[in-house]
C-alpha positions as CSV (number, residue, x, y, z in Angstrom):
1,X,0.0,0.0,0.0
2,X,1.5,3.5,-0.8
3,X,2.0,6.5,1.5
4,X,-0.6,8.4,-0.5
5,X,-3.6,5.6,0.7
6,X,-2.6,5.6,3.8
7,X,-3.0,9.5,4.5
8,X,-6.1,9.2,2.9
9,X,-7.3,6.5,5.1
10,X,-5.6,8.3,8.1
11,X,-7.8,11.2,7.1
12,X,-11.0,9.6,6.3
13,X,-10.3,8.0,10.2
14,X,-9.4,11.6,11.6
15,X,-12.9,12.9,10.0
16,X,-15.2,10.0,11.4
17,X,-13.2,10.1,14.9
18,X,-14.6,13.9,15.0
19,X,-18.3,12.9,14.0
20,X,-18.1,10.3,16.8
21,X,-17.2,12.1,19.2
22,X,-19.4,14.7,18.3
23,X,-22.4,12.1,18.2
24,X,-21.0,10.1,21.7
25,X,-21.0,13.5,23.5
26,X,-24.9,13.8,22.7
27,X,-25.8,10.6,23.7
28,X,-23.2,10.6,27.2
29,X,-24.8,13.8,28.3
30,X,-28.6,11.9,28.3
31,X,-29.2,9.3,31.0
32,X,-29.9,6.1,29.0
33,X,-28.6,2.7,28.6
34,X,-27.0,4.0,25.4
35,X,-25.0,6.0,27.4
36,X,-23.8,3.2,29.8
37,X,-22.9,1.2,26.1
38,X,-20.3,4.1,25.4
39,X,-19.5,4.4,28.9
40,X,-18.2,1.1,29.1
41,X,-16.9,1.1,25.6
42,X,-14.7,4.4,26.3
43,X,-13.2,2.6,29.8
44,X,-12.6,-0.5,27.9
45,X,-10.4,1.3,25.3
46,X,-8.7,2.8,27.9
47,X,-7.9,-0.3,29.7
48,X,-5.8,-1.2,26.5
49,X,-4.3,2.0,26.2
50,X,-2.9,2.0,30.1
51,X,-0.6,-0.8,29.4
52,X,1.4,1.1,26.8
53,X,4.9,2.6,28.0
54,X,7.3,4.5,26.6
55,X,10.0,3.3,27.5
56,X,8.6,-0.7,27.2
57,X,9.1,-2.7,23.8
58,X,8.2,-2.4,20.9
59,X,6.5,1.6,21.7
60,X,10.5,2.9,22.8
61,X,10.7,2.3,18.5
62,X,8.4,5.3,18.2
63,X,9.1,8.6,17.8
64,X,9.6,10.9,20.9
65,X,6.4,13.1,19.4
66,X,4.1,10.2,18.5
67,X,4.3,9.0,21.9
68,X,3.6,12.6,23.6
69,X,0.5,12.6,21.6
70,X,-0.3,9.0,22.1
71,X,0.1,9.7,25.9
72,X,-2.1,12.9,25.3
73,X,-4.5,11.2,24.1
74,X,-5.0,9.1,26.7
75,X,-4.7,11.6,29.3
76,X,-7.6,13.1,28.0
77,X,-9.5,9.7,27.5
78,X,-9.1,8.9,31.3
79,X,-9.8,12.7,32.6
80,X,-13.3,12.5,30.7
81,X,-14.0,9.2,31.9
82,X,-13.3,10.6,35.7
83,X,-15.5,13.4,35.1
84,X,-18.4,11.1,34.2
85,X,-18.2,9.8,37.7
86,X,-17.0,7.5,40.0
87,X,-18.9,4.9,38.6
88,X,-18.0,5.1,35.8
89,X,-14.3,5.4,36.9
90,X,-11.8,3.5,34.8
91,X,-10.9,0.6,37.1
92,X,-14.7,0.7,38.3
93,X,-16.5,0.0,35.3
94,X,-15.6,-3.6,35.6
95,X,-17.5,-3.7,38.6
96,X,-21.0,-2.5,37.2
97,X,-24.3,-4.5,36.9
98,X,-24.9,-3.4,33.3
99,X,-27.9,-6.1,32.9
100,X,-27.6,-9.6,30.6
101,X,-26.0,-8.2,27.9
102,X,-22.9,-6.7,29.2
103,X,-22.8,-10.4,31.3
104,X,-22.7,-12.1,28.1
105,X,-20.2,-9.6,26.3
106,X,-17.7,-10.5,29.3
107,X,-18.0,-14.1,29.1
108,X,-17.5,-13.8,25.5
109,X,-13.9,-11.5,26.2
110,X,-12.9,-14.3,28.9
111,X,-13.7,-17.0,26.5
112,X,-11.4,-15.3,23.8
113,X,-8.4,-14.2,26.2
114,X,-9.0,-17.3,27.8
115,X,-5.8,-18.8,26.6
116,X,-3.5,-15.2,27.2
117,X,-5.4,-15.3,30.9
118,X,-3.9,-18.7,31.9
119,X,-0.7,-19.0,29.5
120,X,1.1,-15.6,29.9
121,X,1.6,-12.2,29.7
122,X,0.7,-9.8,27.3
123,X,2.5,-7.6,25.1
124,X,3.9,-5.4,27.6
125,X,5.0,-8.0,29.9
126,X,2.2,-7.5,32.3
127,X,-0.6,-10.0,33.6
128,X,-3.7,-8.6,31.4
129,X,-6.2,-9.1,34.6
130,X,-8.8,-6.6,33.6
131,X,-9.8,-3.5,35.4
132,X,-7.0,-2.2,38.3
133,X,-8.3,-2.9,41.4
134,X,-9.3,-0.4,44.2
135,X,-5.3,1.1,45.2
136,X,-3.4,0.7,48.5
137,X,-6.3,-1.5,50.3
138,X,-5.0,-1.0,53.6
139,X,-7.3,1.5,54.3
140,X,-10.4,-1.1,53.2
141,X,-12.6,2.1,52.2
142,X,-10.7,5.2,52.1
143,X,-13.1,7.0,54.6
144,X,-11.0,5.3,57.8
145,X,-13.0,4.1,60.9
146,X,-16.1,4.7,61.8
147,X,-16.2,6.6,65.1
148,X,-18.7,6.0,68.3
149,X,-19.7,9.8,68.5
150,X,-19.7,10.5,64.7
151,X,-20.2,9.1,61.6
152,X,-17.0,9.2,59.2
153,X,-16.5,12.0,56.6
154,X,-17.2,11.2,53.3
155,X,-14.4,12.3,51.6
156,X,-12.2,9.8,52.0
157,X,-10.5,11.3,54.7
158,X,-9.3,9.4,58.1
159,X,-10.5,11.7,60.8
160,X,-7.9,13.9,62.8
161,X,-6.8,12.3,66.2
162,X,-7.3,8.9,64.2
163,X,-4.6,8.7,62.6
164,X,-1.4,6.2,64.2
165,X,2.0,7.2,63.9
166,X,2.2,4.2,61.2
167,X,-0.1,6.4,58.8
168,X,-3.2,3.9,59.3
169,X,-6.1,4.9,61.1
170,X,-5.2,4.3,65.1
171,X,-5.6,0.6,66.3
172,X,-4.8,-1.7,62.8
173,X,-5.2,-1.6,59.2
174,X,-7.8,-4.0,57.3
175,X,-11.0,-4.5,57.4
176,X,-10.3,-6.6,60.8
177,X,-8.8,-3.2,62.3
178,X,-11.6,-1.2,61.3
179,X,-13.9,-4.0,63.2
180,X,-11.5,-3.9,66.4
181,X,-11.1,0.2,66.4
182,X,-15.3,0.4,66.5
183,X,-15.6,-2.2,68.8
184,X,-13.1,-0.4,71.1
185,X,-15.1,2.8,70.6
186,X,-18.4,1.2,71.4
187,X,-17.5,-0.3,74.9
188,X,-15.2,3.0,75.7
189,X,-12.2,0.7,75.5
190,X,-10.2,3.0,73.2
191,X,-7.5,5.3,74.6
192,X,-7.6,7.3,71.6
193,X,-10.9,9.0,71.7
194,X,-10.7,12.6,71.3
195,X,-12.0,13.6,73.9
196,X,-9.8,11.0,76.2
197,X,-9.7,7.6,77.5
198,X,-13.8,7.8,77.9
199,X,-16.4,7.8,75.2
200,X,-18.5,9.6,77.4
201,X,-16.0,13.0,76.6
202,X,-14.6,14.9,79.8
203,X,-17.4,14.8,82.3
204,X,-15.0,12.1,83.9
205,X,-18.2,9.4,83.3
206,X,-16.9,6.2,83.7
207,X,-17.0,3.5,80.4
208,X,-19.6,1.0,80.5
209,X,-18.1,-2.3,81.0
210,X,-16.0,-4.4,78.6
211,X,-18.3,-7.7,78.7
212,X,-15.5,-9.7,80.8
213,X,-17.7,-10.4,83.8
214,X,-19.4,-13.0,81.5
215,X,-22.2,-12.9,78.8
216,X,-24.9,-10.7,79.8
217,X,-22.7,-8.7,82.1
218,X,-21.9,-6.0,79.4
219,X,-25.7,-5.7,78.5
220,X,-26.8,-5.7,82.1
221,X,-24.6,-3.0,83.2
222,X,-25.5,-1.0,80.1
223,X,-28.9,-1.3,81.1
224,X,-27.9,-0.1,84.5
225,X,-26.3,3.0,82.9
226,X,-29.6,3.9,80.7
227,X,-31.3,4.0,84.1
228,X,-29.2,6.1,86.1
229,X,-28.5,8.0,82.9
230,X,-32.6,8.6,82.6
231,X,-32.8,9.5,86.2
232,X,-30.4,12.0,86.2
233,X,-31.4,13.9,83.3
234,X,-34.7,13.6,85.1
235,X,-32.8,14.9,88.2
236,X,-31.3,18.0,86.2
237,X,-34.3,18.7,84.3
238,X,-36.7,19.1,87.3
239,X,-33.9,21.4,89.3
240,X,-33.6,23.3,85.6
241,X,-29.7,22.9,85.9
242,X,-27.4,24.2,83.2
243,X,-25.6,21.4,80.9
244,X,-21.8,21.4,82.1
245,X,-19.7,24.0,80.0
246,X,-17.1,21.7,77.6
247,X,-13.7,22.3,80.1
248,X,-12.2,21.9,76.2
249,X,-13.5,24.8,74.9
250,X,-11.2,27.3,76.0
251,X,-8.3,25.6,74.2
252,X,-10.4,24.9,71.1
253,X,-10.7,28.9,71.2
254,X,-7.5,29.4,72.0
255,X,-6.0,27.2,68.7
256,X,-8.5,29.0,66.4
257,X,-7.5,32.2,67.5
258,X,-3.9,31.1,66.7
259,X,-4.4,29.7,63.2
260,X,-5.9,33.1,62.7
261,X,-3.4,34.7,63.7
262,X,-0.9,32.4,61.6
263,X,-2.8,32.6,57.9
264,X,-2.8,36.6,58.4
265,X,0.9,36.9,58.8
266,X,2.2,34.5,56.8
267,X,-0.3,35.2,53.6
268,X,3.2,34.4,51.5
269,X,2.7,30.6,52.1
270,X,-0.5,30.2,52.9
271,X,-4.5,31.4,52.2
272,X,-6.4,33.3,53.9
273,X,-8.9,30.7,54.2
274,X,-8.5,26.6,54.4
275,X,-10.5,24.2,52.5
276,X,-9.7,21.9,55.5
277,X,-12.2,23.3,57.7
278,X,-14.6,22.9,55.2
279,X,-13.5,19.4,54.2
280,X,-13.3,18.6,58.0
281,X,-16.6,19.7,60.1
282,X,-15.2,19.4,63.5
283,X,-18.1,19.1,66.6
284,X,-17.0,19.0,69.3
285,X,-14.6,20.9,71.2
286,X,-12.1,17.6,71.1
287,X,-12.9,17.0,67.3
288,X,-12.1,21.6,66.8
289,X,-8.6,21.1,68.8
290,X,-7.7,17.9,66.6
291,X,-8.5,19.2,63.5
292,X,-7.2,22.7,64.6
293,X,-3.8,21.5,65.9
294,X,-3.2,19.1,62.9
295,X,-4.2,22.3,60.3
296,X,-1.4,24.7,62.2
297,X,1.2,22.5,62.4
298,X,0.8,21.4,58.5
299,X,0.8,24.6,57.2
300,X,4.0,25.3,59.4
301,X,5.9,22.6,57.1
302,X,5.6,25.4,54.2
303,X,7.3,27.9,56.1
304,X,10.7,29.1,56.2
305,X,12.6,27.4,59.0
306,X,13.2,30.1,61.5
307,X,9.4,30.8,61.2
308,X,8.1,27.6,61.2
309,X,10.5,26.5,65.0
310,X,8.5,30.3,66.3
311,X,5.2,29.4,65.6
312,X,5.9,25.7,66.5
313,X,6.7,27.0,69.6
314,X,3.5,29.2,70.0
315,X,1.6,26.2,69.1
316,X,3.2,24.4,72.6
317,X,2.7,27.7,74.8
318,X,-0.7,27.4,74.0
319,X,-0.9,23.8,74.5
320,X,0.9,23.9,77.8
321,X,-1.4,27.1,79.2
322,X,-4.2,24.6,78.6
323,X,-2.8,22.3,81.1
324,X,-2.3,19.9,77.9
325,X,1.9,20.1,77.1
326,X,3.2,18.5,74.6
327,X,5.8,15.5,75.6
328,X,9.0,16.7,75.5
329,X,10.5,13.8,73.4
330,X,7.9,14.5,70.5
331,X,8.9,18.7,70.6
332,X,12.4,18.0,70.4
333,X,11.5,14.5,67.4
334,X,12.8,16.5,63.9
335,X,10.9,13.7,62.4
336,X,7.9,14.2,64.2
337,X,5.6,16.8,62.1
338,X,2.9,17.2,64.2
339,X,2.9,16.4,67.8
340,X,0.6,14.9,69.9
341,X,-1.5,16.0,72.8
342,X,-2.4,14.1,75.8
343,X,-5.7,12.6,77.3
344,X,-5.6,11.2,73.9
345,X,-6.6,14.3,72.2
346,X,-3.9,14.0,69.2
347,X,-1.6,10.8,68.3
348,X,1.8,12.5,67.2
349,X,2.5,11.9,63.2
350,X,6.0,11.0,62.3
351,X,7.4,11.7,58.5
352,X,11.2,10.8,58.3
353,X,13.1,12.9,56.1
354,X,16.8,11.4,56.3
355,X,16.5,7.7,55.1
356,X,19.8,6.0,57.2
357,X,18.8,2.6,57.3
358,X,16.5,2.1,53.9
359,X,15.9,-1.6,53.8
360,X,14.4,-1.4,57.6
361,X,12.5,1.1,56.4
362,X,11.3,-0.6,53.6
363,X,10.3,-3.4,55.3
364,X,7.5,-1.7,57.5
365,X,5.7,-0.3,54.4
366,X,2.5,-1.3,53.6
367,X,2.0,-4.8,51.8
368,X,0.2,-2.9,48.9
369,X,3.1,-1.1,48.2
370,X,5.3,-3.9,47.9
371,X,3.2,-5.4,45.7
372,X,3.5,-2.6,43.2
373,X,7.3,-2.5,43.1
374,X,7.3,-6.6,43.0
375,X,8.7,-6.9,45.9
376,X,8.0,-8.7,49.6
377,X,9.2,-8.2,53.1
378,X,11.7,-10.5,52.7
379,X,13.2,-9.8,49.8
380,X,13.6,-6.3,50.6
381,X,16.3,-7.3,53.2
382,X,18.2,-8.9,50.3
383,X,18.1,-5.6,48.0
384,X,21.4,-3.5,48.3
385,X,20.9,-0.6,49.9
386,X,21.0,1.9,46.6
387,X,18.6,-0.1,45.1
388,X,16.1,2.5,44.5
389,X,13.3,0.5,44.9
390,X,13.3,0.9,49.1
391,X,13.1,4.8,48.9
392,X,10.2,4.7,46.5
393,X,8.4,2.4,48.7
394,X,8.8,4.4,51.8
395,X,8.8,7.7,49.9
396,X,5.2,6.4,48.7
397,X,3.8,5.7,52.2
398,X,4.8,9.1,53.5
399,X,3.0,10.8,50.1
400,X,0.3,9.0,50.9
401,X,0.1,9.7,54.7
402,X,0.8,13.4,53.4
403,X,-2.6,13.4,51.4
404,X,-4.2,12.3,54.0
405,X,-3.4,14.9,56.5
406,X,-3.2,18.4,54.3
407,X,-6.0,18.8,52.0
408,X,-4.8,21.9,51.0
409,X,-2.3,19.7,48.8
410,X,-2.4,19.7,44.7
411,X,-1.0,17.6,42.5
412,X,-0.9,17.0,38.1
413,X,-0.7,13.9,37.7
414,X,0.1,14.4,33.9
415,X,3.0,16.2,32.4
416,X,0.6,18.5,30.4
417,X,-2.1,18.8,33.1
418,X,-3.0,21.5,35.8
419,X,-3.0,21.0,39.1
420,X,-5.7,19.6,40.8
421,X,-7.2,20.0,45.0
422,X,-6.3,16.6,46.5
423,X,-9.9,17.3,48.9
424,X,-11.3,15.8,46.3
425,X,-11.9,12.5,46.0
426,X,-12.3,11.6,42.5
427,X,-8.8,13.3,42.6
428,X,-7.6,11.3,45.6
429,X,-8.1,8.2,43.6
430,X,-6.6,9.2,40.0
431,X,-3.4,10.2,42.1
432,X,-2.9,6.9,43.8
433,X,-4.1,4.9,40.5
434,X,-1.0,7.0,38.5
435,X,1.1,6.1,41.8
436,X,0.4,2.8,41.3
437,X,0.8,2.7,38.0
438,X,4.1,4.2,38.0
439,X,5.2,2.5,40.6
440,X,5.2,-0.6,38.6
441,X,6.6,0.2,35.9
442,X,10.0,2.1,37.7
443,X,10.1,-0.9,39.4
444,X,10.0,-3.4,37.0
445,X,12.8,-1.1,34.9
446,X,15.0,-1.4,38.0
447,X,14.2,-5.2,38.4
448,X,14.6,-5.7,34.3
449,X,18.0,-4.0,34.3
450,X,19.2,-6.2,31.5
451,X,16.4,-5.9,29.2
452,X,16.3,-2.5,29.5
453,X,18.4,0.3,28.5
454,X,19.8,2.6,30.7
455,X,17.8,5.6,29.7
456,X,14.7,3.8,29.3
457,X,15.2,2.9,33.5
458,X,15.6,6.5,33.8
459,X,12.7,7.2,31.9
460,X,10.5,5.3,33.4
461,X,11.6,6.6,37.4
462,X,11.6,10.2,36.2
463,X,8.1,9.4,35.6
464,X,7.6,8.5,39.0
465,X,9.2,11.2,40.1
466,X,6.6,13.6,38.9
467,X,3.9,11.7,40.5
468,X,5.5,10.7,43.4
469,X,7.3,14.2,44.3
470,X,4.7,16.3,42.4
471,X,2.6,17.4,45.3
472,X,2.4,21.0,45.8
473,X,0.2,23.6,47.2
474,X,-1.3,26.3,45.2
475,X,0.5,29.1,47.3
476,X,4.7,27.1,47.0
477,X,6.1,26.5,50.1
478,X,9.6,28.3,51.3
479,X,12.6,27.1,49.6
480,X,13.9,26.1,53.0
481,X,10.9,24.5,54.2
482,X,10.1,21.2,55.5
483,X,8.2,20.7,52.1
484,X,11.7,21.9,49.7
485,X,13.1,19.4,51.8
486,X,11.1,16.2,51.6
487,X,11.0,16.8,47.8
488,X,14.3,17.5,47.8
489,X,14.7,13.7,48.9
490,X,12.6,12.2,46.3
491,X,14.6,13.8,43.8
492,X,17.9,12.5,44.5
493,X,16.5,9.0,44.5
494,X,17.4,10.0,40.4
495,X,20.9,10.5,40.9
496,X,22.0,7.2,40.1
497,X,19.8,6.1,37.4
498,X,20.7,9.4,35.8
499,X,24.3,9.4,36.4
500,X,24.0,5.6,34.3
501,X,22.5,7.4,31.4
502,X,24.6,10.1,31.2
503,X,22.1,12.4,32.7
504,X,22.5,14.8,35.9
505,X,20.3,16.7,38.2
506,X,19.5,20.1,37.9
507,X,21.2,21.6,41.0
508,X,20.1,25.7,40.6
509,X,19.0,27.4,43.5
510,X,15.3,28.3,43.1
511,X,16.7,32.3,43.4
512,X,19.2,31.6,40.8
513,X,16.9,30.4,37.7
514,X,16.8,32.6,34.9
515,X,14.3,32.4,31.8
516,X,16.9,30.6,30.2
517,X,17.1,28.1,32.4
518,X,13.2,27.5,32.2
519,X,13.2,26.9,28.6
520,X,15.9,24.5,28.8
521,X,15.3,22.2,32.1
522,X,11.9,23.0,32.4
523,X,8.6,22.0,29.8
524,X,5.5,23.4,30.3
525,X,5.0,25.8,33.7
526,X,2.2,26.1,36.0
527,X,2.1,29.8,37.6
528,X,2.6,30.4,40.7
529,X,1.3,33.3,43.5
530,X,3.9,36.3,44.8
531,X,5.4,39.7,44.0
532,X,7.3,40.6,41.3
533,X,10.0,41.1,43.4
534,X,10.4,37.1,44.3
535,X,12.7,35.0,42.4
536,X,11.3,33.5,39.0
537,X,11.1,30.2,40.0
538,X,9.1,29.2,43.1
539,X,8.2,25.3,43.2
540,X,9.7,22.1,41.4
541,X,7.0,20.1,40.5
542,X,8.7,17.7,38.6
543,X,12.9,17.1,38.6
544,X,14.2,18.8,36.0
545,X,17.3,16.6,34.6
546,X,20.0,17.7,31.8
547,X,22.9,15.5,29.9
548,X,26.3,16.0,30.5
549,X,26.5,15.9,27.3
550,X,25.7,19.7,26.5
551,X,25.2,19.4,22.3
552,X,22.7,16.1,23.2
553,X,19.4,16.8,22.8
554,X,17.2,16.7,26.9
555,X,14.7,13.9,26.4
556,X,13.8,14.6,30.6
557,X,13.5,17.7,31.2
558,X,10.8,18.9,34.1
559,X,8.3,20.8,35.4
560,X,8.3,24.3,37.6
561,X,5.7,26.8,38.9
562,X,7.3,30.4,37.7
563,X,5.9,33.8,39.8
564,X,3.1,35.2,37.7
565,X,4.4,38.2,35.0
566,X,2.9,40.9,37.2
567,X,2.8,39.9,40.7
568,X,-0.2,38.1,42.9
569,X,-2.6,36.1,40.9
């Protein structure tokens, strides 16, 4: 067949591509069982498209700009199929009752993958087993444990005061954790609560009791505790006495007052507003100081250092003039990024920054994670300790423990994509579907070192990199924050793979970059907030790498937030 026919087909295809999508955006915007066909057409397409890679045989053959589109392409395929809905989700669509005809259409795909199912791999090297299932299923639902005194928020969030210094909700991971954490709650056993070791909150009621007098014991003394409960709201009622004033209050004032205080003065970093107080309802006065301390002390890790230790230390003086200090071992903890309170108010969050012993670290990640980079407990005691493969796992953990506890957090999980509020949910779950994603497939270019080349390895983790690392806030933290830093340690996890591939890290101050500098190391920019007077460059979102080689052409270069042309935006 000649060139000339195939441009002609190619345009004939182009043409009738536009008149379907034209014609499929009618019928998607009608509910209908029409629209659930296309639905689950459009997710099935893109569950062939997602096992395409760049840097995997035979696609590293194509050219560098075929690709981009390629991957362009599909960016946009999976966006629109996450704005239809969760349900229709990719990786959920799988799961949908879509009547006897979509049954039958499955069973006919099984029958004629049947043999690829049970004799192999596909093209790509990977197990084709359908849709991806549900990411990271340590927490079982996203939305953490339910609580005695209130139900759990729907946004997938784990409730402050909740969370264990592990990054799972306090008390296990699992479904069976979930079970043991309500239980706990129920019969008052849980030293957790917020409002302290009682369910019944700081009247200093005692807990009913824990059932181990025998059977009926725990029903009989709850019985007990409905009747004196009845008489003495009876009591109160009939002498008209006040309700008890919440002895909490005071310091849940008193931590508002100081977050106040904190997003005017240090409107630089952070908004004047924050969408976790909208994403986070708090009640009571317990649930206010959780959700108030753990907000402060977040936003602190975009501040400059100096700033950050000052109001760090305001934080404790209000703390401590509550009668509720914070233990000295966790104020003094550099890894420990927000501290606890007593009487079980707030379990004290660790994030390590400084990796010194990687495989022990490794080893204590979730068994999710190991599953993405191929590896188990065990074998990550065997893995030399530069093996990349042990930072991205715990690196992962802590990003997703970081989601969890700053809402105000962005991310783009595409190269040519904006960034996106990580309160959402639907965005929660395409960031930890692309972290798993690329996850695998850095891993299995370590793990495949043979196979393949050493720029496609590098490809493949500075693809991770942007994922991983690319969490940013729409205000960029402090070059010498807490934040600079943790990225700053995701980054270098590069250095080797690029120094094999006769790539480096771009090593420029942020104050140093020039417009130059952008156009060469940097692709497309997202803009960021500030003066005119602050440095050009603000945030790296994704590692900017160059060759040594300075007359090669940069196949990875990255992606920065630049200070808007005229100041504030």
């Amino acid at each position: 067949m000649s060139g000339t026919d195939d441009g002609v087909r190619a345009d004939t295809l182009t043409v009738c591509l536009g008149e379907f999508a034209e014609a499929a955006a009618e019928v998607l915007g009608t509910p209908s069982e029409c629209r659930e066909v296309v639905l689950d057409a459009l997710s099935r397409c893109w569950d062939e498209l997602r096992w395409v890679g760049r840097h995997l045989h035979p696609y590293a053959n194509d050219p560098a700009e075929v690709y981009d589109r390629f991957d362009s392409a599909r960016a946009s395929l999976e966006r629109g199929l996450w704005a239809a809905g969760v349900a229709a989700a990719p990786g959920y669509l799988g799961n949908r009752d879509l009547g006897d005809r979509d049954r039958s259409a499955q069973d006919r795909s099984a029958q004629d993958h049947g043999e690829q199912d049970h004799g192999g791999e596909d093209r790509t090297g990977q197990e084709h087993a359908g849709p991806e299932p549900a990411p990271f299923e340590a927490d079982t639902s996203e939305e953490g444990p339910a609580s005695a005194t209130q139900s759990p928020p729907d946004d997938g969030h784990v409730a402050p005061g909740q969370v264990a210094p592990d990054g799972d909700a306090a008390g296990g991971t699992g479904a069976e954790g979930s079970e043991d954490r309500t239980g706990a709650a129920a019969d008052g056993s849980e030293p957790d609560h917020p409002a302290g070791s009682s369910v019944t909150g700081p009247t200093g009621d005692q807990p009913s009791s824990s059932g181990d007098d025998g059977p009926g014991a725990g029903a009989e003394a709850g019985a007990e505790t409905g009747a004196e409960a009845e008489t003495s709201a009876g009591a109160g009622a009939e002498a008209g006495a006040e309700p008890a004033a919440d002895p909490l209050a005071g310091f849940a004032d008193a931590l508002g007052a100081l977050e106040r205080k904190l997003l005017a003065e240090q409107i630089r970093f952070l908004p004047p507003t924050t969408q976790s107080a909208a994403v986070r309802p708090a009640v009571t006065a317990a649930e206010r100081i959780a959700a108030t301390w753990q907000r402060v002390h977040m936003a602190l890790l975009r501040l400059p250092t100096h700033p950050c230790d000052e109001w760090r230390a305001q934080a404790r003086e209000v703390a401590a003039a509550a009668g509720l200090a914070v233990p000295a071992e966790e104020a003094s903890d550099p890894n420990v990024i927000v501290p606890g309170l007593p009487q079980g108010l707030y379990v004290a969050q660790r994030v390590r920054l400084a990796l010194p012993a990687p495989r022990m670290a490794a080893k204590s990640v979730a068994r999710e994670i190991h599953e993405r980079l191929g590896i188990s407990p065990e074998a990550v005691m065997e893995l030399p300790a530069a093996d990349p493969r042990l930072a991205w796992a715990v690196r992962a953990e802590q990003a997703l423990r970081l989601v969890d506890l700053d809402p105000e957090l962005q991310v783009a999980v595409f190269p040519d994509s904006r960034p996106a509020g990580l309160e959402s949910q639907t965005v929660r779950m395409s960031y930890r579907q692309r972290l798993n994603s690329t996850l695998e497939g850095a891993a299995s270019a370590v793990a495949g070192e043979g196979e393949w080349s050493a720029d496609s390895r590098l490809g493949a983790a500075h693809s991770l990199d942007m994922v991983l690392g690319g969490l940013m806030h729409k205000r960029p933290a402090a070059p010498d924050s807490w934040w600079a830093r943790w990225r700053d340690g995701v980054s270098e996890i590069l250095d080797p793979l690029a120094d094999s591939a006769g790539y480096e890290r771009v090593r420029i101050p942020l104050a140093k970059w020039q417009p130059s500098h952008v156009e060469a190391y940097a692709g497309k920019t997202i803009p960021g907030v500030g003066a005119i007077e602050e440095p050009l460059v603000q945030w790296v979102v994704w590692t900017p790498l160059r060759p040594r080689d300075k007359a090669a052409r940069n196949e990875h270069r990255g992606r920065v937030v630049i200070r808007p042309p005229k100041g504030y935006r």
